[in-house]
N, CA and C atoms as an extended XYZ file, in Angstrom:
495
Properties=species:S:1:pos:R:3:atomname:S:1:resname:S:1:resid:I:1 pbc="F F F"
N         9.748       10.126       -0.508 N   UNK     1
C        10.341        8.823       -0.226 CA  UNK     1
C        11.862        8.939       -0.401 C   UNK     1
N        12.513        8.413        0.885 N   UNK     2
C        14.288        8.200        0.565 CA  UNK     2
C        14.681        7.302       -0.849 C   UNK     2
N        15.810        7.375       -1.260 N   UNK     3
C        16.415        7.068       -2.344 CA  UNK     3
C        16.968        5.571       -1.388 C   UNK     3
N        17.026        5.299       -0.329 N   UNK     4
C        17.456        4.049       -0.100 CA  UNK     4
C        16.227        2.851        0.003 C   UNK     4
N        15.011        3.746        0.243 N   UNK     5
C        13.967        2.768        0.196 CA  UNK     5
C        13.647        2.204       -1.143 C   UNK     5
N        13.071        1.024       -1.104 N   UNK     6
C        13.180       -0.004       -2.364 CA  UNK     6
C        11.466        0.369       -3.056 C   UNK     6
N        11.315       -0.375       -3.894 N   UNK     7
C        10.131       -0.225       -4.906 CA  UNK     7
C         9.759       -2.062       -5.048 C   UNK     7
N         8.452       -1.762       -5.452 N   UNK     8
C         8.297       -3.420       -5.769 CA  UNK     8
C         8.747       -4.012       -7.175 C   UNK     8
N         9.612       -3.124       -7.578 N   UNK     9
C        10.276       -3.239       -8.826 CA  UNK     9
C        10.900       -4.202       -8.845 C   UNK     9
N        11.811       -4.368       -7.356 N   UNK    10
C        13.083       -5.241       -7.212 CA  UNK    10
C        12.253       -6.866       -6.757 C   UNK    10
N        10.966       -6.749       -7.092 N   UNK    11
C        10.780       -8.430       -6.699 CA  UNK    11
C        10.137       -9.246       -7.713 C   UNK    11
N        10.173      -10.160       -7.927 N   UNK    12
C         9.301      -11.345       -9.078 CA  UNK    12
C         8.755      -11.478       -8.150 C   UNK    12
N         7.697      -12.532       -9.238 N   UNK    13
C         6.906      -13.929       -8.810 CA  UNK    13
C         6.122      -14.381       -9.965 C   UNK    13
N         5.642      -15.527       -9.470 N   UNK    14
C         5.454      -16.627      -10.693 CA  UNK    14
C         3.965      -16.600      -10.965 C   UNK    14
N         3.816      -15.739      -12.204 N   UNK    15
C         2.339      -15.820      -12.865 CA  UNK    15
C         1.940      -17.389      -12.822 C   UNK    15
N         0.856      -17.551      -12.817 N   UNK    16
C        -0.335      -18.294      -12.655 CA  UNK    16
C         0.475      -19.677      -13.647 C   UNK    16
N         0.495      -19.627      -15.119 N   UNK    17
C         1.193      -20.686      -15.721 CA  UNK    17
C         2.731      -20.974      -15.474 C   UNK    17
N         3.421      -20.463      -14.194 N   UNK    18
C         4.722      -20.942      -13.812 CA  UNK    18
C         5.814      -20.125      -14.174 C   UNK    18
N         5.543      -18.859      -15.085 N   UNK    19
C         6.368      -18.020      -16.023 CA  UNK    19
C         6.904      -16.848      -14.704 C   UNK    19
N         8.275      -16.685      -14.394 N   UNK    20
C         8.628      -16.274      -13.466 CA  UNK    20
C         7.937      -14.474      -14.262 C   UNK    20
N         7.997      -13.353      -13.671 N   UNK    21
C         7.559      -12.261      -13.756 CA  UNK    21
C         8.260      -11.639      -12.534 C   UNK    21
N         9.235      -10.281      -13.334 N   UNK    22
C         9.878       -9.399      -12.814 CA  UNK    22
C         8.943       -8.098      -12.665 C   UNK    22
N         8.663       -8.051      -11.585 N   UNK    23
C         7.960       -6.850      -11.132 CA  UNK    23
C         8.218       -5.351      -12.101 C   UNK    23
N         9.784       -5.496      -12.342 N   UNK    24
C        10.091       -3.939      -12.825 CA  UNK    24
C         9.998       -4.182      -14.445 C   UNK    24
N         9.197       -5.256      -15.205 N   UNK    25
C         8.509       -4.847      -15.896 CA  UNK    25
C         7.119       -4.152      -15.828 C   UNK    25
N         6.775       -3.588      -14.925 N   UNK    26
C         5.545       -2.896      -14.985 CA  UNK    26
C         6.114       -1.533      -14.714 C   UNK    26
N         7.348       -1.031      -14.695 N   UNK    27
C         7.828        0.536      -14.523 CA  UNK    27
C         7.224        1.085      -15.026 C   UNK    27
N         7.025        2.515      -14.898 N   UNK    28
C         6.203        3.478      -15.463 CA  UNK    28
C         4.764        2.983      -15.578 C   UNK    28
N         3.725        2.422      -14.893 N   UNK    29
C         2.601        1.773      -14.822 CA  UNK    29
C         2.146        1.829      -13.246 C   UNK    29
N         0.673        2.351      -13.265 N   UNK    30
C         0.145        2.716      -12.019 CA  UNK    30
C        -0.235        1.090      -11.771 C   UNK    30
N        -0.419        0.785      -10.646 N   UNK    31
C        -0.465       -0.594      -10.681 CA  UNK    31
C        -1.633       -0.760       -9.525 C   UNK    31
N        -2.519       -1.648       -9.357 N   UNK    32
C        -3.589       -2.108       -8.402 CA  UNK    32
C        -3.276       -3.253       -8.016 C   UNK    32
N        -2.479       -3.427       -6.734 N   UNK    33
C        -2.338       -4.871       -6.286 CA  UNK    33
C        -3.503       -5.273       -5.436 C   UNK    33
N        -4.012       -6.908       -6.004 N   UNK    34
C        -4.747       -6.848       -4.634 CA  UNK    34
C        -4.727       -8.834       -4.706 C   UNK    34
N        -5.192       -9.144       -3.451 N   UNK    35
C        -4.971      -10.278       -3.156 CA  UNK    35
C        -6.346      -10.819       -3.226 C   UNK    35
N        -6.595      -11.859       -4.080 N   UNK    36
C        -7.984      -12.584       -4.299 CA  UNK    36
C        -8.291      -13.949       -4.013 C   UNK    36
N        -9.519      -14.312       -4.025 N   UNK    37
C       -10.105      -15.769       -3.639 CA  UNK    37
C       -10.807      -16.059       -4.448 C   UNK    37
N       -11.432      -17.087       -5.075 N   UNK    38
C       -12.387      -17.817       -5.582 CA  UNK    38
C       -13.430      -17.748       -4.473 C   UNK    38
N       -13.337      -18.151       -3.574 N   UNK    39
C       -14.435      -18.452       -2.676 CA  UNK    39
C       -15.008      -17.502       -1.634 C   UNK    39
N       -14.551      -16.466       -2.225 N   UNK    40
C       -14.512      -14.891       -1.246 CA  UNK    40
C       -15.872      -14.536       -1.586 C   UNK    40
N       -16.346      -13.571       -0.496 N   UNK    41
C       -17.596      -12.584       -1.082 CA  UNK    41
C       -17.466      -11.557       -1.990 C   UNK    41
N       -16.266      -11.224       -2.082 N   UNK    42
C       -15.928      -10.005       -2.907 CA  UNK    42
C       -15.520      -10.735       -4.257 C   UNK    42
N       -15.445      -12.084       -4.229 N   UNK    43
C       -15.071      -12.364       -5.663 CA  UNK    43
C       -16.155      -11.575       -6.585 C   UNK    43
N       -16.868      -11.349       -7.194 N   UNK    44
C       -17.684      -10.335       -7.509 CA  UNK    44
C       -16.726       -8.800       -7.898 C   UNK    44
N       -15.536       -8.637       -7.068 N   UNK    45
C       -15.096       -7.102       -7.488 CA  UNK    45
C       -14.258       -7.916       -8.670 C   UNK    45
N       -13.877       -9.265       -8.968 N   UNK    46
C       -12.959       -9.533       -9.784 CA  UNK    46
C       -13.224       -8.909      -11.328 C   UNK    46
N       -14.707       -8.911      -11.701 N   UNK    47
C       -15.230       -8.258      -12.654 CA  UNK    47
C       -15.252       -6.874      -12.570 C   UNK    47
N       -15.232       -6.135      -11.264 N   UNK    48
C       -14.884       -4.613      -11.286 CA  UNK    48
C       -13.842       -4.353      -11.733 C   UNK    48
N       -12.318       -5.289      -11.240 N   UNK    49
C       -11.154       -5.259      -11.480 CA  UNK    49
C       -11.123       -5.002      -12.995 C   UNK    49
N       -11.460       -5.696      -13.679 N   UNK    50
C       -11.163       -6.079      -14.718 CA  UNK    50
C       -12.115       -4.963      -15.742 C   UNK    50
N       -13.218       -4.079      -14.835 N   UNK    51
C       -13.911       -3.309      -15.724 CA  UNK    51
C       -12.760       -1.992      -15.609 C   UNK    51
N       -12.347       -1.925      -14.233 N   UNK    52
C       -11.396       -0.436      -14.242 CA  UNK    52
C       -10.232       -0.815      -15.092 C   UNK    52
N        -9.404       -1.827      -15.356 N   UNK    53
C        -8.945       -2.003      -16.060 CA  UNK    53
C        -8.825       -1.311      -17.386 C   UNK    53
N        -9.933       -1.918      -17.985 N   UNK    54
C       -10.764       -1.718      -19.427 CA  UNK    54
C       -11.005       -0.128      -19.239 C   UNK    54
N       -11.497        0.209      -18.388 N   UNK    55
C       -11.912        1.980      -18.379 CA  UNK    55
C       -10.688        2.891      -18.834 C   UNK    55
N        -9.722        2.218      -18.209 N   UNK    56
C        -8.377        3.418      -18.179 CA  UNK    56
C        -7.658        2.242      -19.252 C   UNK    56
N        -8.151        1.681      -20.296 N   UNK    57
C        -7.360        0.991      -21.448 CA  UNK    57
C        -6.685        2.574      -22.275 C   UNK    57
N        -5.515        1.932      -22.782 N   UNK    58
C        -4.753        3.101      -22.948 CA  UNK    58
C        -3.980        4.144      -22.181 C   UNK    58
N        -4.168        3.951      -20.639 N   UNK    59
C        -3.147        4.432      -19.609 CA  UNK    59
C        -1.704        3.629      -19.315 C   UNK    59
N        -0.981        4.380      -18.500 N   UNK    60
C        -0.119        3.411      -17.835 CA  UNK    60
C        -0.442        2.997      -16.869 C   UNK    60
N        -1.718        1.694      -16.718 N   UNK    61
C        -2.054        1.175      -15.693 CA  UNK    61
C        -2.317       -0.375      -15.530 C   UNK    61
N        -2.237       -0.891      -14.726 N   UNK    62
C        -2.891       -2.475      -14.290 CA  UNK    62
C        -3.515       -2.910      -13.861 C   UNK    62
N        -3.730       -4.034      -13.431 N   UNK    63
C        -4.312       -4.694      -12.272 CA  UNK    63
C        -3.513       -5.995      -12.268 C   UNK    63
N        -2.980       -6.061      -10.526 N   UNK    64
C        -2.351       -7.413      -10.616 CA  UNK    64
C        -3.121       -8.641       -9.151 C   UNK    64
N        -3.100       -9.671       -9.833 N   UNK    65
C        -4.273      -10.175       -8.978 CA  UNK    65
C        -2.737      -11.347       -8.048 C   UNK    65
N        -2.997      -11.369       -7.090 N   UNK    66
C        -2.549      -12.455       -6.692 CA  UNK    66
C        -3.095      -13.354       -5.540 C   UNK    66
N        -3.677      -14.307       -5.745 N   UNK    67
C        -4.220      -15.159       -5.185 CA  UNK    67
C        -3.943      -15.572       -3.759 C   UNK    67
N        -4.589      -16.019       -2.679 N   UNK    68
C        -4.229      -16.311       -1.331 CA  UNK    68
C        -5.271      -17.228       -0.736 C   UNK    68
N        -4.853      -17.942        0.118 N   UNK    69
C        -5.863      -18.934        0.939 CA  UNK    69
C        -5.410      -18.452        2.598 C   UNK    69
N        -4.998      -17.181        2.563 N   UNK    70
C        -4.761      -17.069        4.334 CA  UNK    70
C        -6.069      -16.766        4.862 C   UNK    70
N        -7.216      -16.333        3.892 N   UNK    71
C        -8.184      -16.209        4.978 CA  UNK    71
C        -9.486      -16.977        4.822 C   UNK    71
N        -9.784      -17.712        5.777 N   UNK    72
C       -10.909      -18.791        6.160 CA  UNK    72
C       -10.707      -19.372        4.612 C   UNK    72
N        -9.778      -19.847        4.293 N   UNK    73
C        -9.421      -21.146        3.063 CA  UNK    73
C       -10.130      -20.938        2.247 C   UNK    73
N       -10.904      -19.345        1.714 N   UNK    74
C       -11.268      -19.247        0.553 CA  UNK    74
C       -10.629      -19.186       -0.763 C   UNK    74
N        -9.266      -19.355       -0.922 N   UNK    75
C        -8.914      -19.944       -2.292 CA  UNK    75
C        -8.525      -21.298       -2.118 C   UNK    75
N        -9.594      -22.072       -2.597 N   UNK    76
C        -9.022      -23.660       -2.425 CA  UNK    76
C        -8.713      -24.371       -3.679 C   UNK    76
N        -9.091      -23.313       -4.647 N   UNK    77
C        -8.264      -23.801       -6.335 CA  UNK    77
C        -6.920      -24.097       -6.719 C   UNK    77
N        -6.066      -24.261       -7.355 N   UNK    78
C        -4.909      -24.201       -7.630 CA  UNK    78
C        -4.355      -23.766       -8.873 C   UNK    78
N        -3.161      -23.370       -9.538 N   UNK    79
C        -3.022      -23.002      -10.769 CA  UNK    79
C        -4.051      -22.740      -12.015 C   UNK    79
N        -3.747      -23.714      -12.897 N   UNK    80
C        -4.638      -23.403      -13.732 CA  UNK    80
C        -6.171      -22.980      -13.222 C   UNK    80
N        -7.025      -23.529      -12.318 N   UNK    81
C        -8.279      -23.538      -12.335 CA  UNK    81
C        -8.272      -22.252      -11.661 C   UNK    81
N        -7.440      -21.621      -11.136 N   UNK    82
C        -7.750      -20.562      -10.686 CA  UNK    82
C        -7.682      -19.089      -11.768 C   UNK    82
N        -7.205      -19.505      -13.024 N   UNK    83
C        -7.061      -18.584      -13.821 CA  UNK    83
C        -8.297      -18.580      -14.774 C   UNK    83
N        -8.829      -20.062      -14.710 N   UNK    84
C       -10.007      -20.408      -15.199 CA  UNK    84
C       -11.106      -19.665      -14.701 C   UNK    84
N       -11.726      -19.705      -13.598 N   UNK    85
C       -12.746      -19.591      -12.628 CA  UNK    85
C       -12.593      -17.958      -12.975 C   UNK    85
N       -11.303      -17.332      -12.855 N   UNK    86
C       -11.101      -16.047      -12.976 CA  UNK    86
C       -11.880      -15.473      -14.537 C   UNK    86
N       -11.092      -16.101      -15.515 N   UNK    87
C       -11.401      -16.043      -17.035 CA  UNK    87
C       -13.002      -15.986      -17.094 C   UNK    87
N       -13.575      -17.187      -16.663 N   UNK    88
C       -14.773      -17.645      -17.133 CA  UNK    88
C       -16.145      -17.148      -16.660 C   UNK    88
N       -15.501      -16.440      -15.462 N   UNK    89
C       -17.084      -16.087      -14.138 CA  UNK    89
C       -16.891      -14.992      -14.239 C   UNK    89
N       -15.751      -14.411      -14.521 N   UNK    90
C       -15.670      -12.518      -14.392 CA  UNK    90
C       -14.760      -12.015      -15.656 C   UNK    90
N       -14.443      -12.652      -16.662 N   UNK    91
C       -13.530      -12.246      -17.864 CA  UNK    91
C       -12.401      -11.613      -18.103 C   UNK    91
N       -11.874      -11.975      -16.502 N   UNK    92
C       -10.917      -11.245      -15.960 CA  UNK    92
C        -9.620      -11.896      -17.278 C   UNK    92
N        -8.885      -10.594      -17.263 N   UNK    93
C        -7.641      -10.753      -18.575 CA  UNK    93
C        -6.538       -9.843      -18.181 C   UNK    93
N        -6.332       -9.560      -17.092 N   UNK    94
C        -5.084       -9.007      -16.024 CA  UNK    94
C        -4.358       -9.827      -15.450 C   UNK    94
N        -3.235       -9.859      -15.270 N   UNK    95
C        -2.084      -10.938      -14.849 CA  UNK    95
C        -2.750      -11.340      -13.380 C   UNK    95
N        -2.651      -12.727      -13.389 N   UNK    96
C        -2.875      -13.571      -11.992 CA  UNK    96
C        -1.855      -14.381      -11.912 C   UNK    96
N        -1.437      -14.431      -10.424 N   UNK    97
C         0.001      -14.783      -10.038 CA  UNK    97
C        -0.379      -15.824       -9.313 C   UNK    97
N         0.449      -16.837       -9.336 N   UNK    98
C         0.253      -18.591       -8.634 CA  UNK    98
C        -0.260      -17.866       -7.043 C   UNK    98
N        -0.723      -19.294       -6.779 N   UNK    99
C        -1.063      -18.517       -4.784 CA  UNK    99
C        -0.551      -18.269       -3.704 C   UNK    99
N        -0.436      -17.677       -3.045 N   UNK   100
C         0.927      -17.200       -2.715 CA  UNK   100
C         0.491      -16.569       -1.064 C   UNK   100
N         1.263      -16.772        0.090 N   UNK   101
C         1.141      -16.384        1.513 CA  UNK   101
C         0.654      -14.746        1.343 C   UNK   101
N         0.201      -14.081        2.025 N   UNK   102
C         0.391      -12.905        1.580 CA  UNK   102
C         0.641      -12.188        3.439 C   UNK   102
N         0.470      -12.742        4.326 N   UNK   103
C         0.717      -12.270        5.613 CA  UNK   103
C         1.497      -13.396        6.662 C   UNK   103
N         1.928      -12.506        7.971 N   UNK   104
C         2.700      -13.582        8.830 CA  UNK   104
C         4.042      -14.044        8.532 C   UNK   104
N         4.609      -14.675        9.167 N   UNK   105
C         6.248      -14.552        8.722 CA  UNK   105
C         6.738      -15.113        7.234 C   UNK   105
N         5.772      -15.996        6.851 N   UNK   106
C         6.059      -17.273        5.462 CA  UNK   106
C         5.160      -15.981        4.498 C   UNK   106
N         5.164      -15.046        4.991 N   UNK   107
C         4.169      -13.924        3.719 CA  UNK   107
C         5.445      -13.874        2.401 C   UNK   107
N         5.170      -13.998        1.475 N   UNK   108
C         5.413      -13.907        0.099 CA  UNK   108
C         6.727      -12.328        0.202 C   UNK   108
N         7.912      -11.759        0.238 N   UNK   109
C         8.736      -10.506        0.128 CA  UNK   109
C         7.921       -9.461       -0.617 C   UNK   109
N         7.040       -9.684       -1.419 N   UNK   110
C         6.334       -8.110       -2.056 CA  UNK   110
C         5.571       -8.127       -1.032 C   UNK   110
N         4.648       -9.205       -0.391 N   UNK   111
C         3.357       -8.765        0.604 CA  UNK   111
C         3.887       -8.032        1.855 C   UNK   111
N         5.756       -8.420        2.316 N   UNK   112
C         5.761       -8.315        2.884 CA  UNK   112
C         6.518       -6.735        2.926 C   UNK   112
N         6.564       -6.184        1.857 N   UNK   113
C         7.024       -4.619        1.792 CA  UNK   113
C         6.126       -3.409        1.658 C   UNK   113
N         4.802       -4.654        1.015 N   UNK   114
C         3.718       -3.935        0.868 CA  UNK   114
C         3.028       -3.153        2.115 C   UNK   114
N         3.147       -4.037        2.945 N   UNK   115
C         2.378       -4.146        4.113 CA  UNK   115
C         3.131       -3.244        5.490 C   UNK   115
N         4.281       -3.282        5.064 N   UNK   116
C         5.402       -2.439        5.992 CA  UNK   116
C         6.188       -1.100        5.991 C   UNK   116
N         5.558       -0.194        6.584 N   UNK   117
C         6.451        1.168        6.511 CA  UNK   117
C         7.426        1.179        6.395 C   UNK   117
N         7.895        0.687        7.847 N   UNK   118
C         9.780        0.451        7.623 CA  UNK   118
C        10.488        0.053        6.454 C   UNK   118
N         9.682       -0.883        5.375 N   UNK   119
C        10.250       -1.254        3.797 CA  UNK   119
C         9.639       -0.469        2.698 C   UNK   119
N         8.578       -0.042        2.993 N   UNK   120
C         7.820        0.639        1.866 CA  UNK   120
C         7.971        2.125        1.940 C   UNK   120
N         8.137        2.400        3.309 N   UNK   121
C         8.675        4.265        3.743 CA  UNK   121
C         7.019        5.126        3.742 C   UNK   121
N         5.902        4.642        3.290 N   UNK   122
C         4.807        5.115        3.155 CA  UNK   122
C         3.477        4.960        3.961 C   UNK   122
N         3.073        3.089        4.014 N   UNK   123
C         1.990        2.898        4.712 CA  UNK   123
C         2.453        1.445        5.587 C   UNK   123
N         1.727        1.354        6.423 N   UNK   124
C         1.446       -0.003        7.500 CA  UNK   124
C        -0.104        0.058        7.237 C   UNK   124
N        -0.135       -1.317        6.220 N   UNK   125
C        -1.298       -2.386        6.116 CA  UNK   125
C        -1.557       -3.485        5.858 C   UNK   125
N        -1.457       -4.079        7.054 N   UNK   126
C        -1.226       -5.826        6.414 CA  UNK   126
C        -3.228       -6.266        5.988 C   UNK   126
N        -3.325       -6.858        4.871 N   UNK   127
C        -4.056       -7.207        4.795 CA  UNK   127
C        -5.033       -7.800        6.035 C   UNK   127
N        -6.211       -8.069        6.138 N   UNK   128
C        -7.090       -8.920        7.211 CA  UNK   128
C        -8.050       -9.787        6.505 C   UNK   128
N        -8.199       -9.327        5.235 N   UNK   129
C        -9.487      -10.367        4.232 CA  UNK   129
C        -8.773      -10.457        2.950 C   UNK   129
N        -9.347      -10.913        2.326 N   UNK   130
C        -9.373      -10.886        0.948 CA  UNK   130
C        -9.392       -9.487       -0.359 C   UNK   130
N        -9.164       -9.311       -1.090 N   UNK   131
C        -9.332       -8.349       -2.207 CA  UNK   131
C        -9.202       -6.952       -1.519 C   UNK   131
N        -8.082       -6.651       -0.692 N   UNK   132
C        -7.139       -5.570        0.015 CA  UNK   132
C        -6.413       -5.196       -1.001 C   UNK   132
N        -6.338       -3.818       -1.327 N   UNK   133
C        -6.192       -3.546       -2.256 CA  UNK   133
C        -4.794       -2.597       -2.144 C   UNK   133
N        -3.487       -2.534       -2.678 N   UNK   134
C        -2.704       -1.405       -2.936 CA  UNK   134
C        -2.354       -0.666       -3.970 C   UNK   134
N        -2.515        0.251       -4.124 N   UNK   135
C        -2.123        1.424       -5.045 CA  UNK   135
C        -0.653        1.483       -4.734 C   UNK   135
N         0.107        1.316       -6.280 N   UNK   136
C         1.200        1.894       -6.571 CA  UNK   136
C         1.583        2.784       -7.471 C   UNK   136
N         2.890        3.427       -7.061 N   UNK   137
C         3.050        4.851       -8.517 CA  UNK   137
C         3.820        4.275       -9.484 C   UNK   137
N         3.985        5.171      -10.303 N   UNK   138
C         4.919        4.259      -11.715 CA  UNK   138
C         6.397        4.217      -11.479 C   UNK   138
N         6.765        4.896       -9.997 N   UNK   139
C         8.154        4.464       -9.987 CA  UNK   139
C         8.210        2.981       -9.014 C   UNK   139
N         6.839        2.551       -8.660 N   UNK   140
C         6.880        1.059       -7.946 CA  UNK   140
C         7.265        1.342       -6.091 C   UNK   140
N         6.392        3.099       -6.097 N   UNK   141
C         6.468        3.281       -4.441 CA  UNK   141
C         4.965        2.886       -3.961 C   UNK   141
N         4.847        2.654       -3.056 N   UNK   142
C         3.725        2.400       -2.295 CA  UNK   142
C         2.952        3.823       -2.023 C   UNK   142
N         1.375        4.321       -2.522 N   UNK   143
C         1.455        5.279       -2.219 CA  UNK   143
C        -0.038        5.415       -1.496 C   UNK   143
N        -0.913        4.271       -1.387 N   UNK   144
C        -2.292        3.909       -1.062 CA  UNK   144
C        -2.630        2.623       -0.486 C   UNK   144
N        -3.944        2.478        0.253 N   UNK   145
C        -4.365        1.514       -0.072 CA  UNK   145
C        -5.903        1.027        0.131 C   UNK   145
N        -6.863        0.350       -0.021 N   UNK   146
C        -8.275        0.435        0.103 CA  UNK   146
C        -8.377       -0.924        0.779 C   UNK   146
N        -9.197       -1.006        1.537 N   UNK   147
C       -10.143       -2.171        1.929 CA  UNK   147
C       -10.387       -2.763        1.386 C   UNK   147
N       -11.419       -4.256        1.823 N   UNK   148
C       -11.887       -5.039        0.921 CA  UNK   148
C       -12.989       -4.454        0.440 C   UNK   148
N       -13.924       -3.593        1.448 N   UNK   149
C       -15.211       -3.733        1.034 CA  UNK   149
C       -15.375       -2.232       -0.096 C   UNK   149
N       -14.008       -1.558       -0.305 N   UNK   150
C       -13.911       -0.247       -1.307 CA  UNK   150
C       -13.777       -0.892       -2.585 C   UNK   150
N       -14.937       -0.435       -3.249 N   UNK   151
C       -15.128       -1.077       -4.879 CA  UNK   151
C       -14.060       -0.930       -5.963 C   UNK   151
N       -13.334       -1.794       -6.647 N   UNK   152
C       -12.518       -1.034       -7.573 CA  UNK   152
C       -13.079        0.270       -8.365 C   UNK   152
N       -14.575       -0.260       -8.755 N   UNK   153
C       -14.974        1.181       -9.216 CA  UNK   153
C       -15.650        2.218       -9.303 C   UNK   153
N       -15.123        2.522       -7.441 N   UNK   154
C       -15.680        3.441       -6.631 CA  UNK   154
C       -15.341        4.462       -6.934 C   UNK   154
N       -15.596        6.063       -6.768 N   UNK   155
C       -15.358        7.200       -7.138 CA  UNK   155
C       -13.815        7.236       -6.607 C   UNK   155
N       -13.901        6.657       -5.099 N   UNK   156
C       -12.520        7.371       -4.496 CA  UNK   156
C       -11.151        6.261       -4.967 C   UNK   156
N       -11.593        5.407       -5.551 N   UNK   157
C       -10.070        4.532       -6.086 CA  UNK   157
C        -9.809        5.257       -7.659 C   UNK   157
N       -10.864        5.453       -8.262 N   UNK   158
C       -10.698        6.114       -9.562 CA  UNK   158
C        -9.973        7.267       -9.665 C   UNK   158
N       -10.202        8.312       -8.751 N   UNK   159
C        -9.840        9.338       -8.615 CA  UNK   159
C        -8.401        9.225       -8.068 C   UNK   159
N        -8.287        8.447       -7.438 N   UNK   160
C        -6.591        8.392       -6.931 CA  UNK   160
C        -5.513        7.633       -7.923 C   UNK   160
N        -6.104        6.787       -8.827 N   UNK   161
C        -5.609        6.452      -10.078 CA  UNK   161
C        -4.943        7.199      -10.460 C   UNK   161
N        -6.643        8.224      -11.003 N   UNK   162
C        -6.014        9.229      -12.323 CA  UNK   162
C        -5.311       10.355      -12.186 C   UNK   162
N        -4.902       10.724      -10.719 N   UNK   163
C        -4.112       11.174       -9.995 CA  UNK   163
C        -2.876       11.008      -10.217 C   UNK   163
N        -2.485        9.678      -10.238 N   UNK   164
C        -0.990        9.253      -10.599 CA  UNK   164
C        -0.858        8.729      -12.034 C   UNK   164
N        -2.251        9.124      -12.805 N   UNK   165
C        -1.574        8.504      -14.565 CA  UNK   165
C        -0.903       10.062      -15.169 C   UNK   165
């Protein structure tokens, strides 16, 4: 990767209770972005999320959830209840970020570097569903990314993890 291309270091956004969050506090941390629903079929991996999590406790790693209603209006919660529903149905305890565009021109600046070679220098993948998943390295480059229907804790996301811890 060029030294002029950027990292998702250089962007915030506003966790779930309103608390702005600077991306480049997660430096040095492998990171799992992925975009979630309440009302999704895959809500179900939210508890995978949160088991790979727990597996690699004690790495430099994450999971960062950020919420979306771009596809067929399956997040129709809002703030708090969406951290709730998260907490309570899957025990999820990984940062969840207010809800947020994640594609199309009004897409959110991380979705939209995520998703773009030309900004990210690595991959072109704009999301199409829900719980699309990106792998980042600990310097905050883009270096992966999985489908909806690839399990968080499938052999081949694990392995590309522990690759970059």
């Amino acid at each position: 990767m060029t030294d002029n291309l950027q990292s998702i270091h250089q962007f915030n956004a506003k966790l779930i209770n309103g608390q702005d969050q600077q991306l480049a506090d997660y430096q040095g941390k492998v990171l799992l972005i992925v975009n979630i629903a309440s009302g999704c079929g895959f809500a179900p991996q939210l508890k995978e999320l949160q088991e790979l999590k727990e597996s690699l406790n004690g790495e430099e790693f994450e999971v960062l959830g950020f919420p979306s209603n771009d596809f067929g209006g399956q997040e129709p919660l809002e703030g708090e209840a969406i951290n709730e529903f998260c907490e309570v149905n899957y025990g999820v305890k990984f940062p969840v970020f207010n809800k947020m565009r994640i594609r199309g021109e009004h897409a959110h600046p991380l979705y939209k570097f995520l998703s773009d070679k030309d900004l990210n220098g690595k991959i072109k993948s704009t999301p199409r569903w829900n719980f699309h998943k990106y792998l980042v390295n600990k310097d905050g480059e883009v270096v992966d990314y999985f489908y909806p229907f690839t399990k968080p804790m499938s052999s081949k996301v694990r392995k590309k993890i522990q690759r970059l811890l």
